[in-house]
C-alpha positions in Angstrom: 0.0 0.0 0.0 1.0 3.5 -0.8 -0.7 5.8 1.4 -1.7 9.3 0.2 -0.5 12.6 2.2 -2.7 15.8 1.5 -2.2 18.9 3.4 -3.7 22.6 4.1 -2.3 25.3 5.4 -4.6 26.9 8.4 -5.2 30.2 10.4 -2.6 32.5 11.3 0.5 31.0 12.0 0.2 29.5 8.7 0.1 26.0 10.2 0.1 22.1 8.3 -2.9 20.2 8.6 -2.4 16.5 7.1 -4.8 14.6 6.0 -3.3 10.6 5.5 -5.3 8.3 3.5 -5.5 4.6 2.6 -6.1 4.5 -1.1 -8.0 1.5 -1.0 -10.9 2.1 1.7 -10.7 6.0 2.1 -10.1 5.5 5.7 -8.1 8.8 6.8 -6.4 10.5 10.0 -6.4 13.6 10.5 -2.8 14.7 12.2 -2.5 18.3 13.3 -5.8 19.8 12.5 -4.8 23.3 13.4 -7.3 25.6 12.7 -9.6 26.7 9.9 -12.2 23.6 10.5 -14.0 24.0 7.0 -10.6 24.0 5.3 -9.9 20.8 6.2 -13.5 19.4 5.8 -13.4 20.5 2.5 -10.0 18.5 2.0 -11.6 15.5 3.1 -14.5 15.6 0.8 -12.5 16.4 -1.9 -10.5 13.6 -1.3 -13.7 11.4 -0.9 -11.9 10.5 2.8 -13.9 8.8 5.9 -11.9 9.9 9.0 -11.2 7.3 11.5 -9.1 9.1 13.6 -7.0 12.6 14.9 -3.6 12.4 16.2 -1.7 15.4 17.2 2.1 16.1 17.5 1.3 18.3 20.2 -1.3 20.4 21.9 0.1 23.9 20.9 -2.8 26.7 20.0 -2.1 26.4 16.6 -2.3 22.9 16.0 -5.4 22.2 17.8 -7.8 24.5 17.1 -9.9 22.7 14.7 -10.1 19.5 16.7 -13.1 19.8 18.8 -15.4 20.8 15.6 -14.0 17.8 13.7 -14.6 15.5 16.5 -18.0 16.6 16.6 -18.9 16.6 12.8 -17.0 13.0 12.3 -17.6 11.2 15.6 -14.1 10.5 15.4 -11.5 10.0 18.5 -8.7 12.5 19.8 -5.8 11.0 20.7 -2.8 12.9 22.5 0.5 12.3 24.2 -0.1 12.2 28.1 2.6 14.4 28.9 1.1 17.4 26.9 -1.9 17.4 29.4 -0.6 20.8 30.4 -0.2 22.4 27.3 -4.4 21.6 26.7 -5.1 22.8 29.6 -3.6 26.0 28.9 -5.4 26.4 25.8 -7.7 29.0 26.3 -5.3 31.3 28.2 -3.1 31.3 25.4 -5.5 32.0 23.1 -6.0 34.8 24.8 -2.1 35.8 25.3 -2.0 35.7 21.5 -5.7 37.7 20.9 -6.8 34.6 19.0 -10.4 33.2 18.9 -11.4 31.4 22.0 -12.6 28.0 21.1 -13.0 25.3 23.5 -10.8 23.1 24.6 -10.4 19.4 22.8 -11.4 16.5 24.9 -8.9 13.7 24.0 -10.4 10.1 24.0 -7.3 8.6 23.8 -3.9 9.6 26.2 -0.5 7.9 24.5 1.7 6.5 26.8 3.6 4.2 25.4 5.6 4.0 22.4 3.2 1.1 20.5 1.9 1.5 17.1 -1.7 3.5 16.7 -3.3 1.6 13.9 -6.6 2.9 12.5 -8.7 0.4 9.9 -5.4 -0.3 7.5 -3.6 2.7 9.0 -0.3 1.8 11.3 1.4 5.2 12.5 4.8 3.9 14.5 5.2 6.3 17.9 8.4 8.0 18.5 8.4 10.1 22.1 10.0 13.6 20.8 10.0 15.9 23.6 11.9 19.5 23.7 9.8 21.6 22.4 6.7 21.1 24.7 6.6 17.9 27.1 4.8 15.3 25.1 6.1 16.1 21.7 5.3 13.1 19.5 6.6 12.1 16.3 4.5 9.6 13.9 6.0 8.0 11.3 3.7 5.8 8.4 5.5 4.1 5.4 8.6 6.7 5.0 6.7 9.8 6.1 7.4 11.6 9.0 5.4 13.9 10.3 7.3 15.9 13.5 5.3 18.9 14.3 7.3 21.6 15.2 10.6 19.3 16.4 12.2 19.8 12.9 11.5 22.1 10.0 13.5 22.8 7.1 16.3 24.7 8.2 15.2 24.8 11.6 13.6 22.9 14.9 11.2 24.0 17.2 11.4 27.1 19.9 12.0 26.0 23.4 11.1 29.2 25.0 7.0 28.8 25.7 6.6 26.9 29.1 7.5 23.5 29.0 10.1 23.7 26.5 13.4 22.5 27.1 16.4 22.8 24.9 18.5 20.3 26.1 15.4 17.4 25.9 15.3 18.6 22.2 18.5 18.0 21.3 18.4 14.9 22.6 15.1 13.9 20.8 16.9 15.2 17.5 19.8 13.1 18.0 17.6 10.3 18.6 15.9 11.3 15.3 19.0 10.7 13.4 19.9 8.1 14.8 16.9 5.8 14.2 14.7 7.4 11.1 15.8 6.8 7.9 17.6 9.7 6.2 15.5 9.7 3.3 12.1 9.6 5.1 10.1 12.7 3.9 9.7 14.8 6.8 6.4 16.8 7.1 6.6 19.1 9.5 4.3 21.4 11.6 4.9 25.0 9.5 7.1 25.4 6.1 7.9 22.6 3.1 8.7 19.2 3.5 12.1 18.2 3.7 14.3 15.1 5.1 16.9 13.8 7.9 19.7 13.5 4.8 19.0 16.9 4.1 18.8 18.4 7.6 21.8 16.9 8.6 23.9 18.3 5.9 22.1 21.9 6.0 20.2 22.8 9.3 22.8 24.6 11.7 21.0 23.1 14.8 21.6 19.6 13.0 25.1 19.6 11.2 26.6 19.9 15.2 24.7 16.7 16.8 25.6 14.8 13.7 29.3 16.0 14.4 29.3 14.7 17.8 27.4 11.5 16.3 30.3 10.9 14.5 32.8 11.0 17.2 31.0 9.0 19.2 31.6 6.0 16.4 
């Protein structure tokens, strides 16, 4: 099987929403539906897609905000990393820090907490624990895509300066990332284009130093 990735880019901060399909039975997941509800609605039934399923990287603002209305209008599960408990709760409040909307907050029918595959009616997502840059960062990988949230972008990684971020955790998880994903996995992440590990570790400045020290440590 060779699934089919579609994508939208919602709300403000100009965030990915991924829609992951089985080609055969039109089963989908929705990972990282961030705002813009209708948008991604719209993708679906374009895509002539029955979702199964949400999974989020993380529980940031902008990657949540259209998870409650597509839980309602699909009668489809939320599930979450435990660890990012915090972060929903804070929801609303940081709405309001950044003078966005005030929607409510998700419920999540589903708390990960283990590192065992999610699978969905033909759809197996592998669970990598990527902390750093909020507690229960999550990274899900299907076939060879990768889809990391805001722990990697193209020529970047993730802030560590909202509360529970933690720079040294997110280096780790990036080492850990190069060390056990396949360098040319496509790597979809939360904001900007797609890119790779290979690519990453030969141009991202936050990258080209771990993969330095990888290489002493051989």
């Amino acid at each position: 099987m060779s699934i089919e990735v579609h994508s939208v880019v919602t709300g403000p901060f100009q965030e990915n929403s991924y829609l992951i399909i089985d080609p055969h039975s039109r089963n989908g997941v929705c990972v990282d539906p961030g705002d813009e509800s209708q948008l991604i609605s719209n993708m679906i039934k374009d895509n002539d897609c029955t979702p199964v399923a949400i999974i989020n990287t993380h529980a940031h603002l902008d990657h949540i905000g259209a998870v409650e209305e597509l839980k309602n209008e699909y009668s489809i599960p939320f599930y979450l990393n435990e660890n990012e408990k915090m972060v929903l709760d804070s929801y609303e409040v940081t709405c309001q820090m950044f003078q966005m909307p005030v929607k409510s907050t998700p419920t999540v029918d589903r708390w990960i907490s283990n590192e065992s595959d999610l699978e969905f009616e033909g759809l197996t997502f592998k669970v990598m624990f990527t902390p750093g840059h909020t507690p229960g960062g999550t990274t899900f990988i299907i076939e060879n895509h990768v889809f990391v949230g805001d722990t990697l972008f193209r020529g970047s990684v993730g802030r560590t300066d909202l509360p529970g971020g933690n720079w040294g955790v997110l280096e780790e998880s990036l080492m850990r990332m190069i060390e056990e994903i396949p360098s040319n996995h496509i790597v979809h992440s939360g904001h900007g284009p797609e890119t790779s590990l290979e690519k990453e570790r030969q141009e991202n400045p936050f990258l080209i130093p771990l993969e330095k020290q990888l290489n002493s440590e051989l």
